[in-house]
C-alpha positions as CSV (number, residue, x, y, z in Angstrom):
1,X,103.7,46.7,-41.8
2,X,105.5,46.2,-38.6
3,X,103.8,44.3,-35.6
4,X,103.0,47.3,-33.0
5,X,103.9,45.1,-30.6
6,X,106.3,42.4,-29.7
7,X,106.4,40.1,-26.6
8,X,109.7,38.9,-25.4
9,X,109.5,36.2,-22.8
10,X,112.9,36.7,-20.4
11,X,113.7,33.9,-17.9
12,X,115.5,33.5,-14.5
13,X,118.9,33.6,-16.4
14,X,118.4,36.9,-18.0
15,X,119.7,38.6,-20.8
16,X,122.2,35.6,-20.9
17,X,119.6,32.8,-21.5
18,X,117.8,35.0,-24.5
19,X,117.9,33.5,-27.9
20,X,119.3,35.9,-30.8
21,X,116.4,36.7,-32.1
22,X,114.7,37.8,-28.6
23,X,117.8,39.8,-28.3
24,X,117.5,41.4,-31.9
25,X,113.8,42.6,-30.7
26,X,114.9,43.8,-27.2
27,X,117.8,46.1,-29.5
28,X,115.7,47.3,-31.6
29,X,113.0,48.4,-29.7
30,X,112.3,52.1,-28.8
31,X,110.4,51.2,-26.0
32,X,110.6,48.9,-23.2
33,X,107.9,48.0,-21.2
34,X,108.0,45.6,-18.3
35,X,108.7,45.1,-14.4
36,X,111.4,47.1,-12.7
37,X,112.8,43.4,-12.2
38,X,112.8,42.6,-15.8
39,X,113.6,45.8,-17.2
40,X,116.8,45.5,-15.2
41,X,117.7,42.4,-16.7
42,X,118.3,44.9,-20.1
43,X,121.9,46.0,-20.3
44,X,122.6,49.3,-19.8
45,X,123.8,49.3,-23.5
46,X,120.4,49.3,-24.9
47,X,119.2,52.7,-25.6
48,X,115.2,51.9,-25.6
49,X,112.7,54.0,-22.9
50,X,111.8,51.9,-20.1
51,X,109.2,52.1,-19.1
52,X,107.8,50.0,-15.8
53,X,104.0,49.0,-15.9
54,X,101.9,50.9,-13.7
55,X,99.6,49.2,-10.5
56,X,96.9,48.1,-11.8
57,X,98.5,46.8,-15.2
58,X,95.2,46.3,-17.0
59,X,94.0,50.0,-18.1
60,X,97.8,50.3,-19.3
61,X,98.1,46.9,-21.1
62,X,94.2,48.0,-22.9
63,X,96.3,51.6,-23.7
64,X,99.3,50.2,-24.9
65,X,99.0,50.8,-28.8
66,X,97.8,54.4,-28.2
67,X,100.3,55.4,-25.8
68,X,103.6,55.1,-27.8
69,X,102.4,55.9,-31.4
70,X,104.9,55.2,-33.9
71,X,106.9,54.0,-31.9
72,X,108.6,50.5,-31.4
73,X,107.3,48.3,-28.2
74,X,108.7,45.2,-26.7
75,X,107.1,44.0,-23.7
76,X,109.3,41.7,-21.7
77,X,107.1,38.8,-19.7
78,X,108.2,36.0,-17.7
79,X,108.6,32.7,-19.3
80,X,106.5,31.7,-21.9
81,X,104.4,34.9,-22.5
82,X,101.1,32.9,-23.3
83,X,101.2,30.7,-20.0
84,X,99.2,32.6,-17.8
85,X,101.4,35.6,-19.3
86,X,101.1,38.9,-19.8
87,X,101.3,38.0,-23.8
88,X,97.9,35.9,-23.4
89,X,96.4,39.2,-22.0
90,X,97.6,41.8,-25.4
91,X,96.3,39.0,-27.6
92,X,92.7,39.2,-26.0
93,X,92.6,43.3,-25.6
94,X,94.4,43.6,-29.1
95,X,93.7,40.2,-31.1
96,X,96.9,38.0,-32.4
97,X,97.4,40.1,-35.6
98,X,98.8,43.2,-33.2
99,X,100.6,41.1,-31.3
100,X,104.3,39.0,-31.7
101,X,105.1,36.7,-29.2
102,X,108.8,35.4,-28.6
103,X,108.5,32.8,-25.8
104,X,111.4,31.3,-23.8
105,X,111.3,27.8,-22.1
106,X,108.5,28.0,-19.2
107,X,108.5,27.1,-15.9
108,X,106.1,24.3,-16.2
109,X,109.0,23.2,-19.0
110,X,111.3,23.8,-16.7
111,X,110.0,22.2,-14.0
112,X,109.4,18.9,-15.7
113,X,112.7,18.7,-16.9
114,X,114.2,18.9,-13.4
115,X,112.1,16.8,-11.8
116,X,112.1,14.1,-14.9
117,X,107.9,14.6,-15.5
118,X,106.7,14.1,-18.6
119,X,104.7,17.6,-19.5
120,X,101.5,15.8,-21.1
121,X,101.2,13.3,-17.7
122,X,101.4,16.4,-15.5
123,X,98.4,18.7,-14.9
124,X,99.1,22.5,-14.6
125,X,97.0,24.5,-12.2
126,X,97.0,28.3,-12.0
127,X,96.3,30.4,-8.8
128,X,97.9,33.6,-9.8
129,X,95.6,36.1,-8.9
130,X,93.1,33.5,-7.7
131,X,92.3,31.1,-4.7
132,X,94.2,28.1,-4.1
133,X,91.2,26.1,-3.6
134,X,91.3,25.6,-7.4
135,X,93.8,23.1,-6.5
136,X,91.3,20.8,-4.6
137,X,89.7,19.2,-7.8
138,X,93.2,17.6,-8.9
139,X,94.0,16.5,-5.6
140,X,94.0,12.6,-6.5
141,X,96.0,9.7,-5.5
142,X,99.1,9.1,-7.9
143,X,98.6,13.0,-9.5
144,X,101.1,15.3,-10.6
145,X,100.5,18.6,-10.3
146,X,102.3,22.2,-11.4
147,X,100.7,24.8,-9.4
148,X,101.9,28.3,-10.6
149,X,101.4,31.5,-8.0
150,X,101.7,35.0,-7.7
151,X,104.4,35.3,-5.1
152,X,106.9,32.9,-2.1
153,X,103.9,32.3,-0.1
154,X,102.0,29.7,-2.9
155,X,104.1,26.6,-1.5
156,X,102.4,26.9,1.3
157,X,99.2,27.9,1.0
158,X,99.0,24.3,-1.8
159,X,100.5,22.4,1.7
160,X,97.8,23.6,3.8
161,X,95.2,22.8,1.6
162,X,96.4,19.7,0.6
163,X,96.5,18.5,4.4
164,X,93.1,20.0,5.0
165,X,91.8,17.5,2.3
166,X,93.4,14.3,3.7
167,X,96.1,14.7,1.6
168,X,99.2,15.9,3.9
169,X,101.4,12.9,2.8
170,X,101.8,14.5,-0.3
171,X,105.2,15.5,-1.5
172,X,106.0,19.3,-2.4
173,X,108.9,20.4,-4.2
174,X,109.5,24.3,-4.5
175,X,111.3,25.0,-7.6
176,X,112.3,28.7,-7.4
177,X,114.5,30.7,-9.9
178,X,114.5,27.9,-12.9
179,X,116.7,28.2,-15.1
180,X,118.6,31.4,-13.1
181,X,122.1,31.1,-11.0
182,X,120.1,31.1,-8.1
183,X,118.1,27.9,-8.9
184,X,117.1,25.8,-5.7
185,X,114.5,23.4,-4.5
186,X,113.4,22.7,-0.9
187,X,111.2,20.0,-0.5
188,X,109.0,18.2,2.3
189,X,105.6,17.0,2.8
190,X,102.5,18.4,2.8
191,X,101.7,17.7,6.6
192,X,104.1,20.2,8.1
193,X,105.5,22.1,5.5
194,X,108.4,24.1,7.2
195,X,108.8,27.0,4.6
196,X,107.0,29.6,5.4
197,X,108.1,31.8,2.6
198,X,110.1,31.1,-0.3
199,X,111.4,33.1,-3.6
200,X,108.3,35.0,-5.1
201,X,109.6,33.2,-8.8
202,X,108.7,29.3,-7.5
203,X,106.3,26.8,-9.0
204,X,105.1,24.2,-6.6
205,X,105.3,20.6,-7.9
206,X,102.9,18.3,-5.8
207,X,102.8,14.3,-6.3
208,X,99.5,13.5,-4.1
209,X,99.5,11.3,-1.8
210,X,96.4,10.0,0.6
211,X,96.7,9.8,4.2
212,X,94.6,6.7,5.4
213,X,91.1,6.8,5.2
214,X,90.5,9.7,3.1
215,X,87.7,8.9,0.2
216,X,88.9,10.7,-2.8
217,X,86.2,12.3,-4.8
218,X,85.9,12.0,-8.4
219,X,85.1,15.4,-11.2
220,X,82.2,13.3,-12.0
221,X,78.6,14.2,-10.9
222,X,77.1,12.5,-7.6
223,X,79.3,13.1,-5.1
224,X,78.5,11.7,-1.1
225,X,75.8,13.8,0.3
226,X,77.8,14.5,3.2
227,X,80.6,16.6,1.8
228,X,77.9,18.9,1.1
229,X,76.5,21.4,4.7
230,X,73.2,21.9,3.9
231,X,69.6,22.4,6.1
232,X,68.2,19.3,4.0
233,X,67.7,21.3,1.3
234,X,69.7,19.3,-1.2
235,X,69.5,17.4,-4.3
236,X,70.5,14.0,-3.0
237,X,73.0,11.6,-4.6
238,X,71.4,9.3,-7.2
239,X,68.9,12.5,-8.6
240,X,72.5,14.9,-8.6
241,X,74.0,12.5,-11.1
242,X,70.9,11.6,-13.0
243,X,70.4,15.5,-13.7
244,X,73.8,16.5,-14.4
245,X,73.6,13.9,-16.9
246,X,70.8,15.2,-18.4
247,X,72.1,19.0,-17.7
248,X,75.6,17.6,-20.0
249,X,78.2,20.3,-18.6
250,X,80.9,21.1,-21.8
251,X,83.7,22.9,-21.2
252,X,83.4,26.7,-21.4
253,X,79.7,26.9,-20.6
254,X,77.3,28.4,-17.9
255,X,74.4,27.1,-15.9
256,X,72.5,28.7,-13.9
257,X,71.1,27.0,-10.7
258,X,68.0,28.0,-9.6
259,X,66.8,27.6,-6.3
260,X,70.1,26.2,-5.8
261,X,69.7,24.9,-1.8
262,X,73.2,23.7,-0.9
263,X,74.5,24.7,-4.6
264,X,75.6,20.8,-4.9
265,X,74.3,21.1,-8.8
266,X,76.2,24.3,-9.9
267,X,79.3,23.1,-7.8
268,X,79.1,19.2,-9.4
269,X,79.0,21.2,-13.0
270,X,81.9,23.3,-12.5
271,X,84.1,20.5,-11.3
272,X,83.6,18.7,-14.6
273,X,86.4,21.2,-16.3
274,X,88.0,24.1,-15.1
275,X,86.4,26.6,-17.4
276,X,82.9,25.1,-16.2
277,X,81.1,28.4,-15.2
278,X,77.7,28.5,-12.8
279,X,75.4,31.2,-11.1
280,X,73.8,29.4,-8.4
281,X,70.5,31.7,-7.2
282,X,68.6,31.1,-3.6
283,X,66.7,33.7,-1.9
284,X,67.7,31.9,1.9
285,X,70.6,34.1,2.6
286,X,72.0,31.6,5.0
287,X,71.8,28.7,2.3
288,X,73.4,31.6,0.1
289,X,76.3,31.4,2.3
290,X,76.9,27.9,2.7
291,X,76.8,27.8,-0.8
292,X,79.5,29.5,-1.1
293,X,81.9,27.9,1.8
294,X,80.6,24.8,-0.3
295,X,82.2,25.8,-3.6
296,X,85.4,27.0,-2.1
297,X,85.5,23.5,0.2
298,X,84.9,21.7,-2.9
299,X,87.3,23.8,-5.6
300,X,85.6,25.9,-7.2
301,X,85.5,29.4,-5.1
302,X,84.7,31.2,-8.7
303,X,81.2,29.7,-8.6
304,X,78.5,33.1,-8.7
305,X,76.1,33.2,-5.5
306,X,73.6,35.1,-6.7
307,X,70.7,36.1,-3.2
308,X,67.6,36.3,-4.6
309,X,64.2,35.4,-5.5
310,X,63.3,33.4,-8.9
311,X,62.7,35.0,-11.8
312,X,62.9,38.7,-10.2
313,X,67.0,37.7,-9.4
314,X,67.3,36.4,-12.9
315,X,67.1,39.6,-15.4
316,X,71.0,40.7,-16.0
317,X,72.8,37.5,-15.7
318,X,74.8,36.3,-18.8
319,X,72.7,33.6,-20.6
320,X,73.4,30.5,-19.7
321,X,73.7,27.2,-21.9
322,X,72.0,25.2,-19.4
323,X,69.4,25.7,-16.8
324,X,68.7,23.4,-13.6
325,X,65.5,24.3,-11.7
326,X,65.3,22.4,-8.2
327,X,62.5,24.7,-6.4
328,X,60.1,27.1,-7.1
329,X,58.2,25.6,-10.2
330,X,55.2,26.9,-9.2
331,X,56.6,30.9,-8.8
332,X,54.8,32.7,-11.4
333,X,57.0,33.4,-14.6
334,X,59.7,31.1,-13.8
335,X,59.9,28.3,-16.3
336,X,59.2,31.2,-18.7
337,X,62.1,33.5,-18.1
338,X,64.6,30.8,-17.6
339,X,63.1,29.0,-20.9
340,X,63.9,32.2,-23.0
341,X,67.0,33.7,-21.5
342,X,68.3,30.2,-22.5
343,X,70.7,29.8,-25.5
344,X,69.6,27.9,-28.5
345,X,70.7,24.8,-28.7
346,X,71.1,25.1,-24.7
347,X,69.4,22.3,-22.1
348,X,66.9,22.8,-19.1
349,X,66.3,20.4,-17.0
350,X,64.0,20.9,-13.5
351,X,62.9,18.7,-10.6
352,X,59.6,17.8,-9.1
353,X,58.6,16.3,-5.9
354,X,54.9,17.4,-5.6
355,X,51.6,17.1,-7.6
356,X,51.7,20.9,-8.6
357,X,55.3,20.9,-9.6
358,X,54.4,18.1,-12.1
359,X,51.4,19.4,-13.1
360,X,53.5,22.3,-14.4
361,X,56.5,20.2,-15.8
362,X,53.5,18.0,-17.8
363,X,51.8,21.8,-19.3
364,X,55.6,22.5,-20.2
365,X,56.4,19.1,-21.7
366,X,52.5,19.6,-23.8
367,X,53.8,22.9,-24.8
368,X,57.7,22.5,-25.6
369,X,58.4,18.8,-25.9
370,X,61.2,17.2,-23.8
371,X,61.4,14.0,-21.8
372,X,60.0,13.1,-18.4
373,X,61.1,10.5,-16.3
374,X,59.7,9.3,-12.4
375,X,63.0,8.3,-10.7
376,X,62.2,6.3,-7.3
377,X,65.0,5.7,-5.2
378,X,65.4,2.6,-2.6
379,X,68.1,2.3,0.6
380,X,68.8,-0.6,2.3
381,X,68.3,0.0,6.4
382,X,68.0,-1.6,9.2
383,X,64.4,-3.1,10.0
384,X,65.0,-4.8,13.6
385,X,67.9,-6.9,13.5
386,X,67.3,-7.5,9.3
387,X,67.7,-5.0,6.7
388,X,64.8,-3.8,4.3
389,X,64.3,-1.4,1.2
390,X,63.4,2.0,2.4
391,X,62.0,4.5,-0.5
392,X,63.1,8.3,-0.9
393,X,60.0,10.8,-2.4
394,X,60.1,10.4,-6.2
395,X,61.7,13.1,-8.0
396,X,60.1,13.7,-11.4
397,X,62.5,14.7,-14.0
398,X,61.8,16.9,-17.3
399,X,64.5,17.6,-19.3
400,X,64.3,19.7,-22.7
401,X,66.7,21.3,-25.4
402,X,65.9,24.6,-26.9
């Protein structure tokens, strides 16, 4: 049997730059489906119905199989189909066995190879269809970066954001139509970038660069207190990396953060990977809002505010693989509707800084196991004209798997 559909990445050079194969698909196709840009690419000579994707393209690309029955479809995408292509989207609404994929060279490939990069030293970022602040968490001195947009104005937005972050020494290079007759580059730094538009087909190529003085921050947990705007309401420093330790964000997982005060812990966890997920949940709808001005500041604007009060907020979120609980220990029913919406296998882990919030962490630990742990932490301040050990509240620490 026939795959129903076949994916036909096309680049910047057209019908010219397709491989024989990718032509012997495009040929025999009965249908064509595509962008008015890339359906024009197809010479005139092929006889296939072309059709141009409708706005929105998702109910379309879910439809696909059932609209042209019989029939055969090649979709044409740009690039390599399955990076941040339209192929990656058929192979998730109609699994890989309905789908063939014929990829031409991308523009992170491309890209590389014009600017003499080697592909596995260079870190690819994608903001198509999503904020730029994703950028911020790569933003470290002597990084390459690939950021991929939706349309001309991309370079620029990355500039803007890299100068907001102390990082407007950076060099940009906009690559636009790779591969195409019309190939160019402008370049410039990020401080100042004087294109304000460029050609809507342009990857961004970024080699950071710090301007003096800026502190870079790391992905790992326990970062300065005072990137953070808060009320006081924050899990300081030395406790944030102690829990996340404990909490042990994996790639592709979800925590929710409960009583989440500045959101520092769900923003530290997604900031370990990109596909990191987090549902931070406060009921203070001004900390709710800085939380999220936080995540965006701090690269991950995809982080979940949820406004609310613990556990009534909680019924209807996915399940998370992790719980955090920084406040509210003693709210009736809490512990016990975060302990079984949690995944097996998954980790909670919850704070305690008075007698009745450890009084319920040691009736939890009596009744489910776990570890607890006192942490006391000491700064050194001034005392007169010497300097002496100044102790924070103890934070009491219980941490379980499920």
């Amino acid at each position: 049997m026939s795959t129903p559909v076949v994916v036909v990445g096309v680049g910047a050079d057209g019908w010219d730059g397709l491989s024989p194969r990718a032509r012997r698909a495009v040929e025999d196709a009965d249908v064509l489906r595509g962008s008015p840009r890339q359906l024009a690419l197809v010479p005139d000579a092929v006889p296939a119905e072309r059709v141009p994707w409708p706005s929105p393209m998702a109910p379309a690309m879910a439809g696909l199989l059932d609209a042209h029955p019989g029939r055969r479809v090649v979709v044409l995408a740009s690039g390599d189909p399955m990076l941040s292509g339209v192929g990656t989207s058929l192979v998730r609404l109609h699994g890989p066995g309905a789908v063939e994929v014929v990829p031409h060279p991308s523009s992170v490939a491309l890209a590389c190879a014009r600017l003499g990069w080697a592909v596995e030293e260079t870190t690819v970022v994608s903001v198509v269809g999503r904020p730029v602040e994703l950028v911020a968490p790569h933003a470290t001195p002597g990084r390459r970066l690939l950021v991929l947009g939706s349309d001309g104005g991309t370079p620029v937005q990355v500039a803007r954001l890299l100068a907001g972050h102390g990082y407007g020494a950076s060099r940009l290079v906009a690559l636009a139509q790779l591969g195409g007759p019309a190939e160019r580059q402008v370049t410039g730094p990020a401080a100042g970038w004087p294109h304000a538009e460029t050609d809507p087909l342009v990857i961004t190529a970024v080699e950071v660069v710090a301007d003096p003085g800026t502190v870079p921050l790391p992905t790992v947990p326990g970062l300065p207190d005072d990137v953070y705007r808060h009320d006081g309401q924050l899990t300081k420093r030395d406790v944030r990396a102690v829990t996340l330790a404990r909490l042990a964000p994996l790639p592709g997982q979800l925590l929710w953060d409960v009583g989440a005060g500045a959101g520092s812990i769900g923003i530290e966890w997604m900031r370990v990977h990109p596909s990191c997920r987090a549902v931070a949940v406060e009921s203070d709808a001004a900390r709710a809002q800085r939380i999220g001005g936080n995540a965006a500041r701090l690269g991950v604007p995809g982080l979940q505010v949820v406004e609310g009060r613990a556990p009534a907020a909680l019924p209807g979120l996915p399940a998370p693989d992790a719980v955090f609980i920084g406040g509210g220990l003693t709210s009736e029913g809490l512990l016990e509707t975060c302990w079984d919406a949690l995944r097996a296998g998954g980790r909670l882990v919850a704070n305690a800084v008075t007698v009745e919030g450890e009084a319920v962490l040691a009736a939890w630990r009596s009744r489910v196991g776990g570890e607890l742990v006192r942490l006391a932490v000491q700064r050194a301040e001034p005392v007169g004209g010497l300097t002496g050990w100044r102790p924070a509240m103890p934070v009491t620490i219980w941490s379980v798997s499920r």
